[in-house]
py3Dmol code that shows the C-alpha trace and the ligand (Angstrom):
import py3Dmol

protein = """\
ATOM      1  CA  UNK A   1     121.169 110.610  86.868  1.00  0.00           C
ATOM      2  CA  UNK A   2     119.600 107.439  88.520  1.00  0.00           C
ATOM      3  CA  UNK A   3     116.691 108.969  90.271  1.00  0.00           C
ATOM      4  CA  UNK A   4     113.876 106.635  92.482  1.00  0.00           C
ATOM      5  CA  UNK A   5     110.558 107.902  94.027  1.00  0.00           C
ATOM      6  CA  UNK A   6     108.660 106.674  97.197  1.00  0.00           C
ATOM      7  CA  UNK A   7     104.860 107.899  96.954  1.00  0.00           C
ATOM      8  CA  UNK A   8     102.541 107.137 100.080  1.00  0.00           C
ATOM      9  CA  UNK A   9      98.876 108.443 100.570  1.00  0.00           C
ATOM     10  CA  UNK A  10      98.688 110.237 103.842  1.00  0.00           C
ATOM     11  CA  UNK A  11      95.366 108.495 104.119  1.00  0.00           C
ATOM     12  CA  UNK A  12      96.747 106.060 107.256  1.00  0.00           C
ATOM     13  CA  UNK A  13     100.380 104.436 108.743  1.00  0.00           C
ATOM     14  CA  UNK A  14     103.188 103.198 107.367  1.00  0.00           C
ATOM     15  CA  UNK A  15     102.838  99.194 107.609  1.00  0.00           C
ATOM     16  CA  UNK A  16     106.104  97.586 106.839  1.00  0.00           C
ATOM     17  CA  UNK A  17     105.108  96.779 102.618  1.00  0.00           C
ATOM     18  CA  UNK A  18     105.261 100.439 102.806  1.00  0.00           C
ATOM     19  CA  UNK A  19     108.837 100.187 104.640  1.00  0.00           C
ATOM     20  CA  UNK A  20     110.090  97.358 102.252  1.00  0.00           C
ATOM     21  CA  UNK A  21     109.348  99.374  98.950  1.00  0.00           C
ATOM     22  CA  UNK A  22     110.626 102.999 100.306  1.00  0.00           C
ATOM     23  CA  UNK A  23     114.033 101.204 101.529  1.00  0.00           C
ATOM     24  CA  UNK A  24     114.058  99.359  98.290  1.00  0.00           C
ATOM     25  CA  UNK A  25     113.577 102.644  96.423  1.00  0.00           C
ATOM     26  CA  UNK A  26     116.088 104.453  98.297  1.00  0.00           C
ATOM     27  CA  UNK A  27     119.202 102.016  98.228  1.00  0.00           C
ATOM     28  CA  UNK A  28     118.400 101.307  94.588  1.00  0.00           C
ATOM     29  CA  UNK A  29     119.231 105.229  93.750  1.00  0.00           C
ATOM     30  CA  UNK A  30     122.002 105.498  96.647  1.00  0.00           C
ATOM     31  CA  UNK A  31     123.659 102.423  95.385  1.00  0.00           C
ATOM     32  CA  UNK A  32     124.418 104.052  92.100  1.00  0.00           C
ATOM     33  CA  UNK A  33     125.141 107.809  93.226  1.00  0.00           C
ATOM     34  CA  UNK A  34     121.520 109.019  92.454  1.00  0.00           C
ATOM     35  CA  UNK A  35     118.526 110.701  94.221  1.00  0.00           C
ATOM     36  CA  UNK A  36     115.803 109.453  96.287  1.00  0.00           C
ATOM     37  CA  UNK A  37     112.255 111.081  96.159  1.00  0.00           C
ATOM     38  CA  UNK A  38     109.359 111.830  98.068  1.00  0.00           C
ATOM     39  CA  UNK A  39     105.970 112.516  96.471  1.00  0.00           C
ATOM     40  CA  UNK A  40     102.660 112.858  98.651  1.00  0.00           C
ATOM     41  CA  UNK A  41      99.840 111.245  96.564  1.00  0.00           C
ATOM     42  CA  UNK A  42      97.118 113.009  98.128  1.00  0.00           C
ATOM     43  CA  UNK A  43      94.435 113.521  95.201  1.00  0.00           C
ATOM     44  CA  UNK A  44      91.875 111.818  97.811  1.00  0.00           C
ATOM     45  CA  UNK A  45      91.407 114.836  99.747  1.00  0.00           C
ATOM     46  CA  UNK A  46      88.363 113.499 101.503  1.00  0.00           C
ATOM     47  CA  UNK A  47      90.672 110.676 102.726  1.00  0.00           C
ATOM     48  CA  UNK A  48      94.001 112.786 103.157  1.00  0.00           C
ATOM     49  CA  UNK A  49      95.654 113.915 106.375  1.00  0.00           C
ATOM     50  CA  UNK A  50      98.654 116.066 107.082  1.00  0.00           C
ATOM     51  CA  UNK A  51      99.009 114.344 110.214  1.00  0.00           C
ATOM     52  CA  UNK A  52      99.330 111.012 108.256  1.00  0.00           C
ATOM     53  CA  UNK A  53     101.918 112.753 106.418  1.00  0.00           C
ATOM     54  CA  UNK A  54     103.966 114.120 109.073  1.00  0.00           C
ATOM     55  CA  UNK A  55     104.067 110.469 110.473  1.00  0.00           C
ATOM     56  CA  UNK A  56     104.866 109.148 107.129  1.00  0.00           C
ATOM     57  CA  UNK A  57     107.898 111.529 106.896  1.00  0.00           C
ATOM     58  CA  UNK A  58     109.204 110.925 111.068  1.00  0.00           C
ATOM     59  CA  UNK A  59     109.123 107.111 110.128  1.00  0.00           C
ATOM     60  CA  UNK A  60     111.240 107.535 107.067  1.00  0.00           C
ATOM     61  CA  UNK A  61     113.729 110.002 108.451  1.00  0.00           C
ATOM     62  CA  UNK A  62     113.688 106.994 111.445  1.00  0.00           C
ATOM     63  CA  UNK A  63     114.739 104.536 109.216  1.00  0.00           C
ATOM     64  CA  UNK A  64     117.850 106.508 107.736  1.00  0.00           C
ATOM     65  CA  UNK A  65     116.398 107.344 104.880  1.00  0.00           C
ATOM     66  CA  UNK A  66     117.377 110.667 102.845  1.00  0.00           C
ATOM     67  CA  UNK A  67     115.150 112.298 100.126  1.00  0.00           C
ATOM     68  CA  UNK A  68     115.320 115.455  97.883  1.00  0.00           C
ATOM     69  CA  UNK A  69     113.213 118.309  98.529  1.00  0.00           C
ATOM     70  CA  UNK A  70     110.974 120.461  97.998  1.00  0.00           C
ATOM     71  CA  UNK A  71     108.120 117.497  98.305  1.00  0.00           C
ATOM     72  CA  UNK A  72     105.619 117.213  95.320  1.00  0.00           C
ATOM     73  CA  UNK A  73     102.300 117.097  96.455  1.00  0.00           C
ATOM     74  CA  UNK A  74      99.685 115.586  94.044  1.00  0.00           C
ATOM     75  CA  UNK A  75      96.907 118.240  95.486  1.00  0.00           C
ATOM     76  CA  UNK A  76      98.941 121.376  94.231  1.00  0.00           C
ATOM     77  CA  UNK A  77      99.371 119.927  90.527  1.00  0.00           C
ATOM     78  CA  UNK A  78      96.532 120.282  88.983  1.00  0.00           C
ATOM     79  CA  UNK A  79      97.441 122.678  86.123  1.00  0.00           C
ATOM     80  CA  UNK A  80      99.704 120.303  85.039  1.00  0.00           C
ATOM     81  CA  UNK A  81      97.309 117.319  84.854  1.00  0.00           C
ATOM     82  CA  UNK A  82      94.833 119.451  83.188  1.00  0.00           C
ATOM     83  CA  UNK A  83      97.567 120.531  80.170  1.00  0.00           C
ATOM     84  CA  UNK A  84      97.983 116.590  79.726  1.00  0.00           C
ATOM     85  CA  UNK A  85      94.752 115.900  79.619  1.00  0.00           C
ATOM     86  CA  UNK A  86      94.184 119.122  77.000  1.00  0.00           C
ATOM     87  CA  UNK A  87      97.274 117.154  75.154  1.00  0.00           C
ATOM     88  CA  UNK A  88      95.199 114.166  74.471  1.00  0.00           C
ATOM     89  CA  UNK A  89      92.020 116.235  74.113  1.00  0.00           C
ATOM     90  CA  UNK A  90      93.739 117.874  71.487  1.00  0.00           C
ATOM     91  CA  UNK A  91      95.139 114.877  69.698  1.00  0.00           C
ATOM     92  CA  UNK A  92      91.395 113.739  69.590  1.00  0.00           C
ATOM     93  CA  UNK A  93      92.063 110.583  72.261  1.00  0.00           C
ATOM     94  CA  UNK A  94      89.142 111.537  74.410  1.00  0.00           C
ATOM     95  CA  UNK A  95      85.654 111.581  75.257  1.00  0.00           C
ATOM     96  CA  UNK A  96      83.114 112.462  77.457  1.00  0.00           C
ATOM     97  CA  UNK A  97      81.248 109.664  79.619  1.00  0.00           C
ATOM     98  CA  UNK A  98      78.850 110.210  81.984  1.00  0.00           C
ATOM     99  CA  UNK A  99      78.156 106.795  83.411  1.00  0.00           C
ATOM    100  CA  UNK A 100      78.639 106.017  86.904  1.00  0.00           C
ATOM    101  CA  UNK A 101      79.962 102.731  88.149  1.00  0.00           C
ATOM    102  CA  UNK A 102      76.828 100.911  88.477  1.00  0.00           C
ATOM    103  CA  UNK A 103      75.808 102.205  84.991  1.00  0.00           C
ATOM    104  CA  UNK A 104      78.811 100.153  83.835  1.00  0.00           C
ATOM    105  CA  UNK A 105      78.076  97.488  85.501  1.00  0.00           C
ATOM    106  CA  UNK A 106      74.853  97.284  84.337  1.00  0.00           C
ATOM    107  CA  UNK A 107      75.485  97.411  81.047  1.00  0.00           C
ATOM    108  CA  UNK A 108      77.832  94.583  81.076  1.00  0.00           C
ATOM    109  CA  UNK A 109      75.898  92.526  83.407  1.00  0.00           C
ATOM    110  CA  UNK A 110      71.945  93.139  81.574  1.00  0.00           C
ATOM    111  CA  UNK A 111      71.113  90.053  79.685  1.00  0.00           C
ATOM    112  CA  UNK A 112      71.650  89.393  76.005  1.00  0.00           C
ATOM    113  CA  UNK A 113      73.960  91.647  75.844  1.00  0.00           C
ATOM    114  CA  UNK A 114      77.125  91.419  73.675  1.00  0.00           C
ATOM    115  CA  UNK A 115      79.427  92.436  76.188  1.00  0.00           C
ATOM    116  CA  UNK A 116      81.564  90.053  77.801  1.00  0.00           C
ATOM    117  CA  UNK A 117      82.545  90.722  81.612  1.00  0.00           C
ATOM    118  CA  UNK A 118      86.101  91.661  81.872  1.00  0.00           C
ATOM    119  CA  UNK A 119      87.964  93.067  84.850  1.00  0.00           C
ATOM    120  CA  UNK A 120      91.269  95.098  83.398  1.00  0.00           C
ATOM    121  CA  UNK A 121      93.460  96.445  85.738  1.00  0.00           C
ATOM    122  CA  UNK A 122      91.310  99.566  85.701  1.00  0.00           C
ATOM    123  CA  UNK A 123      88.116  97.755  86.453  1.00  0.00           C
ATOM    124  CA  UNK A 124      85.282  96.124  84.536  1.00  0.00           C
ATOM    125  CA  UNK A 125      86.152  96.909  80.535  1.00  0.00           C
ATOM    126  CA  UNK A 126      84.165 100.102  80.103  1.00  0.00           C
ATOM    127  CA  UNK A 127      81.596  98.939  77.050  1.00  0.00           C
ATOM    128  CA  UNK A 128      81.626 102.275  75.446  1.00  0.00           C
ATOM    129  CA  UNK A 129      78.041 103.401  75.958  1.00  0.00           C
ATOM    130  CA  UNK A 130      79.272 107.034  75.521  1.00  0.00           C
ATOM    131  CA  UNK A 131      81.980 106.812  73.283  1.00  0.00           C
ATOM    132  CA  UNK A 132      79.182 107.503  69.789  1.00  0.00           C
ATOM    133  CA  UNK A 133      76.851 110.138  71.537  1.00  0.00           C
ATOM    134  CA  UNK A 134      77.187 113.792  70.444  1.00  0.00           C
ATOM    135  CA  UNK A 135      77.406 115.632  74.191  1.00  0.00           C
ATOM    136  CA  UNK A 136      77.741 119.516  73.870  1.00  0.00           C
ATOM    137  CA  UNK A 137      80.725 121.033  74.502  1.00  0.00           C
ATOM    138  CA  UNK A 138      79.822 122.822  77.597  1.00  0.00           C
ATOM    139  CA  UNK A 139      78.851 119.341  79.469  1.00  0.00           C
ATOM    140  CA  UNK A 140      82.915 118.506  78.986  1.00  0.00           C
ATOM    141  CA  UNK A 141      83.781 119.871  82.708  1.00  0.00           C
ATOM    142  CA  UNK A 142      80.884 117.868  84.387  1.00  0.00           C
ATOM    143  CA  UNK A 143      81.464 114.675  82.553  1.00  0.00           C
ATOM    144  CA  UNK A 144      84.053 111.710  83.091  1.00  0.00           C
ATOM    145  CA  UNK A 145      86.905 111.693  80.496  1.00  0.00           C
ATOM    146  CA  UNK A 146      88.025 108.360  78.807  1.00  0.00           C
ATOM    147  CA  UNK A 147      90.929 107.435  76.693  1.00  0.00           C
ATOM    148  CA  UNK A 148      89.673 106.201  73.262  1.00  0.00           C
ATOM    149  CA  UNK A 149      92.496 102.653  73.613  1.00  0.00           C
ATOM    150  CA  UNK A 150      91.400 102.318  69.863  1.00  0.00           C
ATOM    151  CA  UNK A 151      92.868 105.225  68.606  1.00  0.00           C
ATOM    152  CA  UNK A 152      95.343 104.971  71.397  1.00  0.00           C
ATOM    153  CA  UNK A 153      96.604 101.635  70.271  1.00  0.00           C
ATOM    154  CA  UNK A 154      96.514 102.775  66.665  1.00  0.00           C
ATOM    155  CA  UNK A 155      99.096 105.645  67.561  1.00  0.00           C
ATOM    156  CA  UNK A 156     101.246 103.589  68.981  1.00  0.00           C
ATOM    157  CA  UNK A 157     101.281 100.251  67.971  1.00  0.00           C
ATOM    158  CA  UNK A 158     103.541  98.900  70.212  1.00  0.00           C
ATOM    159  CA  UNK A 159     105.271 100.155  73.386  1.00  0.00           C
ATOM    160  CA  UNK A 160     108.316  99.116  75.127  1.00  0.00           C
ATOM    161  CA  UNK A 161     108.073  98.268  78.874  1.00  0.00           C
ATOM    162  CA  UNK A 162     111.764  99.019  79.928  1.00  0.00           C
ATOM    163  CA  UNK A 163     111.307  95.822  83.547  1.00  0.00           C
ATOM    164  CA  UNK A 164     114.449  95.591  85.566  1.00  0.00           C
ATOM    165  CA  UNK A 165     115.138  93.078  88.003  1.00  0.00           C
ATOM    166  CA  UNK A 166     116.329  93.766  91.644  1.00  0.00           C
ATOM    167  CA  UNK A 167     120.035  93.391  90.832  1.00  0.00           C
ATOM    168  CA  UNK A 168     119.295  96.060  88.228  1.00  0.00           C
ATOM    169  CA  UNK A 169     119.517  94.107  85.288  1.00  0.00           C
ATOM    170  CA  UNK A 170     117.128  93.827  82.360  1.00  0.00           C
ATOM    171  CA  UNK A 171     114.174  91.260  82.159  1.00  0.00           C
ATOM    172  CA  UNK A 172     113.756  89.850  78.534  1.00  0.00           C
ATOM    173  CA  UNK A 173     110.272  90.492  76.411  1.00  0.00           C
ATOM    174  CA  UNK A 174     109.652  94.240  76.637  1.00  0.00           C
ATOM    175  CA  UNK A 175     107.561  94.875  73.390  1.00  0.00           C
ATOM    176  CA  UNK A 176     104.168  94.980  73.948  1.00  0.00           C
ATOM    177  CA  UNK A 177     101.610  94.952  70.981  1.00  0.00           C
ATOM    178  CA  UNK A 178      99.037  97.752  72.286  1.00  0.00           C
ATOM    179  CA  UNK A 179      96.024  95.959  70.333  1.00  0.00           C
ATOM    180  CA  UNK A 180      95.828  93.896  73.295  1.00  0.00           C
ATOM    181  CA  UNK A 181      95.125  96.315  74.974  1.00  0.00           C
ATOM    182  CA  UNK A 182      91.487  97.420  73.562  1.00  0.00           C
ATOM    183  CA  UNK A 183      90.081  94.132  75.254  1.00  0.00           C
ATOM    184  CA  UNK A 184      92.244  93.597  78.344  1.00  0.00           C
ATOM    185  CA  UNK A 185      92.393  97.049  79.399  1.00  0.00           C
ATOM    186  CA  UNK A 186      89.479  98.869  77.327  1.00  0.00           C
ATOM    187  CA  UNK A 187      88.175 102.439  77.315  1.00  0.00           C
ATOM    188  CA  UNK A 188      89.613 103.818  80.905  1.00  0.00           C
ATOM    189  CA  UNK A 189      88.903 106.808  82.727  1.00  0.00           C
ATOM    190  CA  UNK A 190      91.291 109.257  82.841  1.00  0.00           C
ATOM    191  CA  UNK A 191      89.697 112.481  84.389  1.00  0.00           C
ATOM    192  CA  UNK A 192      86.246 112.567  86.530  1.00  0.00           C
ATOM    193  CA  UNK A 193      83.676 114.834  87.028  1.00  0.00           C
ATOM    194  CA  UNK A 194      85.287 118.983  87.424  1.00  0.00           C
ATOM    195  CA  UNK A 195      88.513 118.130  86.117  1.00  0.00           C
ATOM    196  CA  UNK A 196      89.358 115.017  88.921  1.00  0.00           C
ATOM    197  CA  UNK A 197      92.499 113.433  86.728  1.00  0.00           C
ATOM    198  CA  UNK A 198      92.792 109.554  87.841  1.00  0.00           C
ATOM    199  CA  UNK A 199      95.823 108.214  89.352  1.00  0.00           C
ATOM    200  CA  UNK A 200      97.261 106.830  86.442  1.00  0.00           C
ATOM    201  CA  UNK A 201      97.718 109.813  84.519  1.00  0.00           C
ATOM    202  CA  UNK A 202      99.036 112.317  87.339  1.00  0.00           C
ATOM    203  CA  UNK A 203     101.429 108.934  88.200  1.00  0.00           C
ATOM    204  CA  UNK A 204     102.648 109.486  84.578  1.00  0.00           C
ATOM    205  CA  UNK A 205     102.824 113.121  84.601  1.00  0.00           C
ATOM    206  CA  UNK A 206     104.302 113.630  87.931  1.00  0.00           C
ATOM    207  CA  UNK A 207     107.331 110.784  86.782  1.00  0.00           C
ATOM    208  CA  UNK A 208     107.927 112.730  84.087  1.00  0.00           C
ATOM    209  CA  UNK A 209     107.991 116.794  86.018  1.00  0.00           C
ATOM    210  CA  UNK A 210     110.244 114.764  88.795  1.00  0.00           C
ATOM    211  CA  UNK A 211     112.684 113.404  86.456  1.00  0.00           C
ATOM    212  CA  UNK A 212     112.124 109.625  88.064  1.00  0.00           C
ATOM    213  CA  UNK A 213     114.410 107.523  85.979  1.00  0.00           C
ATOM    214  CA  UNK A 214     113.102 104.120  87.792  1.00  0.00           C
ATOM    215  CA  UNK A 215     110.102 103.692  89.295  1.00  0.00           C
ATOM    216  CA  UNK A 216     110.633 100.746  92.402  1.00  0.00           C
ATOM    217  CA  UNK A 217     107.056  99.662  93.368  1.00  0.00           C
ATOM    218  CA  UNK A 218     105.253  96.706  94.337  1.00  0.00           C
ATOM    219  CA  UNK A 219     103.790  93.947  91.623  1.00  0.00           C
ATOM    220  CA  UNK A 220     100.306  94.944  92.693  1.00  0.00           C
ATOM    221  CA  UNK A 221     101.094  97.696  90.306  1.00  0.00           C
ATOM    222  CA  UNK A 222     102.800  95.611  87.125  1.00  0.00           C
ATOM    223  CA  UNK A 223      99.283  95.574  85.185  1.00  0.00           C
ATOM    224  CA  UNK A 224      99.240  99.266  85.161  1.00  0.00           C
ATOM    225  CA  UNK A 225     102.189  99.740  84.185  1.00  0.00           C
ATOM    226  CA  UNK A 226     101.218  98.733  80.333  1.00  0.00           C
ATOM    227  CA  UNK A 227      98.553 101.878  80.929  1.00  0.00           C
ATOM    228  CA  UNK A 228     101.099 104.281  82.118  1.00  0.00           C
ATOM    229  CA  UNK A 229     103.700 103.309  79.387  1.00  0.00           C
ATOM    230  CA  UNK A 230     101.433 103.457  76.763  1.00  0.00           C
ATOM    231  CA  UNK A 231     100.232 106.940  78.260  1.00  0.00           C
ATOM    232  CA  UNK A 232     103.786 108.543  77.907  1.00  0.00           C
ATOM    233  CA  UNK A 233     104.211 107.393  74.608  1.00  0.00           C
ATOM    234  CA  UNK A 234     100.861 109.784  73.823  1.00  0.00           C
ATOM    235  CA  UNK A 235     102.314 112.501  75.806  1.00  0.00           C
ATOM    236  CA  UNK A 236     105.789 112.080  74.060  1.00  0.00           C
ATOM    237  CA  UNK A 237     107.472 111.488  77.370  1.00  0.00           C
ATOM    238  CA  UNK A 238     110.270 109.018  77.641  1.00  0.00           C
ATOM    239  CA  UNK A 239     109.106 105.603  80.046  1.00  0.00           C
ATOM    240  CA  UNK A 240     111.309 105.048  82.884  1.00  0.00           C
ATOM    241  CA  UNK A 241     112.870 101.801  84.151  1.00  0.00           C
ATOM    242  CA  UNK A 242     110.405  99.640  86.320  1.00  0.00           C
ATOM    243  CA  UNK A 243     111.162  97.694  89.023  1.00  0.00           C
ATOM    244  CA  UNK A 244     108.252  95.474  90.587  1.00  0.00           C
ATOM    245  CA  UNK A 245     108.960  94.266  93.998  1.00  0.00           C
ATOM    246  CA  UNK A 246     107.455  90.910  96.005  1.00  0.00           C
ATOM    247  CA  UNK A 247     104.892  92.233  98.304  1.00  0.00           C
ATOM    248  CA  UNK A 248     105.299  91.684 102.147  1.00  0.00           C
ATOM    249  CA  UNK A 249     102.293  89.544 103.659  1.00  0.00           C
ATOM    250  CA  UNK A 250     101.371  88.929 106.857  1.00  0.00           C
ATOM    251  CA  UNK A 251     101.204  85.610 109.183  1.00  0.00           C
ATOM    252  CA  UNK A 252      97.951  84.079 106.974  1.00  0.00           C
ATOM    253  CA  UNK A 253      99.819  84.977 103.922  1.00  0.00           C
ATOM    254  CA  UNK A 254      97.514  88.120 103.326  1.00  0.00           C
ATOM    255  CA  UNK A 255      98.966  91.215 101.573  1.00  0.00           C
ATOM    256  CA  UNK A 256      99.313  94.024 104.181  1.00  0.00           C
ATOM    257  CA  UNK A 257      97.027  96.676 104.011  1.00  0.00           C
ATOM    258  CA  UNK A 258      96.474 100.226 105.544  1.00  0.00           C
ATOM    259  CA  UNK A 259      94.301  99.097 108.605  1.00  0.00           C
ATOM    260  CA  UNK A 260      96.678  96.521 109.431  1.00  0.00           C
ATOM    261  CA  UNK A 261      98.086  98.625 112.405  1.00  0.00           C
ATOM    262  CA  UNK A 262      99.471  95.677 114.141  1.00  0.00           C
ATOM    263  CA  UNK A 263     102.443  95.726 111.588  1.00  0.00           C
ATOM    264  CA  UNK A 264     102.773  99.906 111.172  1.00  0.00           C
ATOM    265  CA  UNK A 265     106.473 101.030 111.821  1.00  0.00           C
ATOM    266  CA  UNK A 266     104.891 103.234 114.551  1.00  0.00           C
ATOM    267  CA  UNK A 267     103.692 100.349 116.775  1.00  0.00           C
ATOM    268  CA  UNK A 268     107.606  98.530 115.948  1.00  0.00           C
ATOM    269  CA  UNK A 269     109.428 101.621 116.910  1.00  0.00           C
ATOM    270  CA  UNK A 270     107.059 101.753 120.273  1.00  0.00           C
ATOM    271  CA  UNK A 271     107.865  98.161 120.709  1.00  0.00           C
ATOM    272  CA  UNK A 272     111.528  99.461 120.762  1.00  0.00           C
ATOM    273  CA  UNK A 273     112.532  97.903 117.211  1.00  0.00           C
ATOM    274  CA  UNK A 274     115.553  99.568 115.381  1.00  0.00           C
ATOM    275  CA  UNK A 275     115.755 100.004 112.100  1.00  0.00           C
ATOM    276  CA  UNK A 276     117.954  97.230 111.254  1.00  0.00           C
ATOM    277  CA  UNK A 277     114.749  95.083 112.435  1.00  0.00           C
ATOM    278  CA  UNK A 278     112.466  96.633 110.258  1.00  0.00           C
ATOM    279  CA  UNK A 279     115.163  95.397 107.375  1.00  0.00           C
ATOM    280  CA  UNK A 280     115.495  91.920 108.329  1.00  0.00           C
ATOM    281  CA  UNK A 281     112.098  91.637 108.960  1.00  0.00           C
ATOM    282  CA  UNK A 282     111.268  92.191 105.379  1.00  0.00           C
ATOM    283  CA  UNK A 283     114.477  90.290 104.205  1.00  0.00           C
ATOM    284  CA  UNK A 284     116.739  93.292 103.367  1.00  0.00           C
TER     285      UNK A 284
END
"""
ligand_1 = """\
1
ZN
Zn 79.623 106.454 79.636
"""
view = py3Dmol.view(width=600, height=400)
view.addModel(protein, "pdb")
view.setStyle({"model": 0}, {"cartoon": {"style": "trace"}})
view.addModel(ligand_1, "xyz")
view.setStyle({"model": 1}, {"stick": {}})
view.zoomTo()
view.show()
């Protein structure tokens, strides 16, 4: 079963990138008699609003799209992130940090150090100030937790990144040597302070509890898609197809983002656009 997800943050409107990649998502799946899903990616509380998502669902079902219910929500998941994360725990691929992001920064950044200033798809390569020190056990909760990519990449010494091209057809090179990955990715943070898991694993978790057989998303997202492959081959989960779509600019050539209001589907439809216009206005 051919199964696609579209996953918006109710944190502000649906511009039309947003449009592009939930119509790409959909067809993809409806094109081949599969399912189309919606999941709310509201870990952000502090940013989150159900009025967002109650817009975010009126301007789908406005543009004919169709999705399978119930909704997941990211905010009511947390038991499941947390049995991942004990998964790794377990498997001795974690440990605490308790540096903030200007500690990081700082310790890259202080002169003579050895550490050279890279920025992975996850940030500035953590230098592993924690990774040696002894912290009790009861400090766990109230302490960042990283993935060891050492150990990581010596479990799995390769991983296979399953790209498909629009027409649905496969793109060539998919092994990936993980060693890579301890320099060009490094040391990243996969739950925060009181058990706060980080996008990247509940992404890879909540793929795997919905069943998503290809993930359609924008090429903002390609470089973490090496993390989140590499994280299901830890948590014996099977990787999905990916699909990495162009990403819709606007006049200056500037990738739309969440305060660009002028192009949300809300101001179109008020405008008196129809759906078909939102299409051809992103090329579909
Ligand atoms: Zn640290």
């Amino acid at each position: 079963m051919i199964r696609t997800r579209f996953a918006p943050s109710p944190t502000g409107p649906l511009h039309l990138g947003h449009a592009y990649s939930a119509i790409l998502a959909h067809d993809f799946a409806k094109a081949r008699g599969g399912e189309f899903l919606v999941r709310i990616e509201d870990l952000d509380q502090s940013r989150s609003r159900s009025e967002w998502e109650m817009k975010i669902f009126d301007d789908l079902n406005w543009l004919g799209l169709t999705w399978v219910t119930p909704i997941m929500h990211q905010s009511q998941r947390a038991s499941s992130y947390e049995i991942a994360i004990n998964k790794l725990s377990e498997n001795g691929l974690l440990y605490p940090c308790k540096c903030s992001r200007k500690d990081v920064r700082d310790a890259v950044t202080a002169p003579q150090t050895e550490f050279k200033i890279i920025e992975g798809p996850d940030g500035l390569i953590y230098p592993g100030t924690c990774k040696y020190q002894k912290y009790s056990n009861e400090n766990v909760a109230e302490n960042a937790l990283r993935l060891d990519m050492n150990k990581a990449s010596s479990r799995c010494i390769t991983i296979n990144n399953q790209n498909i091209k629009m027409n649905g057809s496969r793109e060539n090179k998919n092994i990936i040597k993980t060693s890579q990955f301890i320099e060009n990715i490094g040391d990243i943070v996969l739950s925060r302070k009181s058990m706060e898991v980080a996008y990247h694993l509940a992404v890879v978790v909540d793929d795997e509890a919905q069943g998503v057989s290809h993930v359609v998303r924008g090429l903002d997202l390609k470089p973490a898609t090496n993390i989140h492959v590499l994280l299901q081959n830890l948590l014996g989960y099977s990787s999905p197809y990916y699909l990495h779509h162009k990403l819709i600019k606007d006049g200056t050539g500037k990738r739309l983002a969440k305060r660009d209001d002028a192009k949300s589907i809300s101001k179109f439809r008020e405008q008196g656009a129809k759906p078909a216009d939102i299409r051809a206005m992103v090329g579909l």
